[in-house]
VMD Tcl script that draws the C-alpha trace (Angstrom):
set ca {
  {132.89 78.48 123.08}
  {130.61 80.45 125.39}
  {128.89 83.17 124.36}
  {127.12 85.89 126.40}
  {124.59 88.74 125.96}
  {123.44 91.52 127.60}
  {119.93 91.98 127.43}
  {117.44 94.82 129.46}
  {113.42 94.01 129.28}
  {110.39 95.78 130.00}
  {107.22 93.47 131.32}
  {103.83 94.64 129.96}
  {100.64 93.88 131.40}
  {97.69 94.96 129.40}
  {93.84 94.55 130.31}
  {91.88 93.63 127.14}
  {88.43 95.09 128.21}
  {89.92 97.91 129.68}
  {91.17 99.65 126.67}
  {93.98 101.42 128.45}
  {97.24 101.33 127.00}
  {99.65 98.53 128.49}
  {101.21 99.57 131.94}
  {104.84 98.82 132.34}
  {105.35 96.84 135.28}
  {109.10 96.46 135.58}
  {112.09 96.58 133.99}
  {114.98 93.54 133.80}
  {118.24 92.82 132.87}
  {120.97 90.12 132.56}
  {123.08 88.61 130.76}
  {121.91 85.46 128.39}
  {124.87 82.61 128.69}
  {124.99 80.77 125.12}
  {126.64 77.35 124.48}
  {125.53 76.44 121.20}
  {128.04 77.81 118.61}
  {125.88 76.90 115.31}
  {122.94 79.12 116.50}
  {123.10 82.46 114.72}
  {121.97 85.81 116.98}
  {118.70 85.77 115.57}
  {117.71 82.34 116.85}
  {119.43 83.18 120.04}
  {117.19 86.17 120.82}
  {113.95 84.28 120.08}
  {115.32 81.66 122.47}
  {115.98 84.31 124.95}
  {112.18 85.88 124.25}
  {111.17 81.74 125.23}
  {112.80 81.93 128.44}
  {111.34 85.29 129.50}
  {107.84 84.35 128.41}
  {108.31 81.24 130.90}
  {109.03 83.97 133.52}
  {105.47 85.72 133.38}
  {103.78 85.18 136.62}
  {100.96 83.31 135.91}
  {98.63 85.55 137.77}
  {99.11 87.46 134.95}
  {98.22 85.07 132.10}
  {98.30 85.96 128.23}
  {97.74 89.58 128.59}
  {101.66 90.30 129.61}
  {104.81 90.51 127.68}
  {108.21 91.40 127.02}
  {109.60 94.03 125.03}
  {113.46 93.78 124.93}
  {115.00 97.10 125.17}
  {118.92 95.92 124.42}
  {120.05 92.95 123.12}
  {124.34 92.99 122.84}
  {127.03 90.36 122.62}
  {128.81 90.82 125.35}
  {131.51 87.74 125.06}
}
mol new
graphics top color blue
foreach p $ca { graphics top sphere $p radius 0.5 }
foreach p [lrange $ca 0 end-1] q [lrange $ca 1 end] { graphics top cylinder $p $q radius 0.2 }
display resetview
């Protein structure tokens, strides 16, 4: 059975030898399609937070992140 989320994120980009805080760059949101029944929601979401690290431009290297903002089952 297919399950599906709802998720909103946030991208961060921070500048370590500025010492500003991190500027938000943008906000996203989809929904997370799930196949695997056995995987509980907790191993789910850091599978999600896998996929959207392998979405960072790389121009932007190690100094951006995520922060997920919702995270609901949606199926």
């Amino acid at each position: 059975m297919t399950r599906y989320y709802f998720y909103t994120a946030d991208l961060y980009y921070y500048d370590p030898a500025g010492g500003s805080p991190p500027a938000r760059l943008g906000d996203y949101q989809g929904v997370y399609e799930v196949e695997e029944d056995s995987l509980s929601p907790s191993q789910i979401f850091t599978n999600l937070l896998d996929e959207l690290r392998r979405t960072i431009p790389a121009d932007l290297g190690a100094n951006a992140y995520y922060h997920v903002t919702q995270f609901n089952n949606v199926s």
